[in-house]
Residue, then its C-alpha position, 0 to 999 in steps of 0.5 A: x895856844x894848847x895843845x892836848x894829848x887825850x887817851x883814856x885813863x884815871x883822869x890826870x891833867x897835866x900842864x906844862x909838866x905840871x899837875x893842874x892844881x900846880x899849874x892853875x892856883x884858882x880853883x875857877x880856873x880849873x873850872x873851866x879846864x874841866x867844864x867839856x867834862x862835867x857837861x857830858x859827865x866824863x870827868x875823871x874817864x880821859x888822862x890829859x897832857x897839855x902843851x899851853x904857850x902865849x896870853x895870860x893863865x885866864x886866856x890858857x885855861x880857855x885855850x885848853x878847854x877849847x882844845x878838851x872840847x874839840x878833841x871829844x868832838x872828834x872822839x864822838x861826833x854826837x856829844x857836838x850839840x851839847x857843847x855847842x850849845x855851851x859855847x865851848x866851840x866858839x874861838x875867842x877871836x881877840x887879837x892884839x892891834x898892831x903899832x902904827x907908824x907915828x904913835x908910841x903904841x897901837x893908838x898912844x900918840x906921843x904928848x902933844x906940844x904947843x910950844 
């Protein structure tokens, strides 16, 4: 879960208090943070704190791009059709499967037995 702060500026992005290159150590994944940006060609226009929490650096670093891309949507209604297009505004909508009674896990039965 992300959530953003965006206001117009040099174009620092900080997560968790922490500069981005600090945050995120492959340099993908800071690809994918930036992506919204580079596609409508304002990277470096919008100074960005984030809040991320919960999944792992992979699902966080899609979480504030999902965030990037609804903000600047908001922002300007006409730039939707272009990320859109990218997919950017479509949620990842995976969630974990919940125990069942009678299993070790969600679907690990415990070792079966015969004598």
């Amino acid at each position: 879960m992300a959530r953003i702060y965006m206001q117009a500026g040099q174009g620092i992005i900080t997560i968790n208090d922490r500069d981005m290159k600090a945050y995120f150590s492959n340099e993908l994944l800071e690809n994918v943070v930036n992506q919204p940006l580079a596609i409508l060609e304002q990277v470096g226009q919008y100074d960005i704190k984030v809040n991320v929490k919960g999944g792992g650096i992979s699902a966080q670093a899609n979480a504030i791009r999902l965030a990037i891309t609804k903000a600047l949507v908001s922002d300007n209604e006409e730039t939707r059709p272009a990320l859109k297009k990218e997919g950017f505004l479509t949620r990842d909508p995976r969630m974990v499967e919940r125990k069942k009674f009678g299993k070790r896990k969600a679907r690990r039965s415990f070792q079966f037995s015969k004598r």
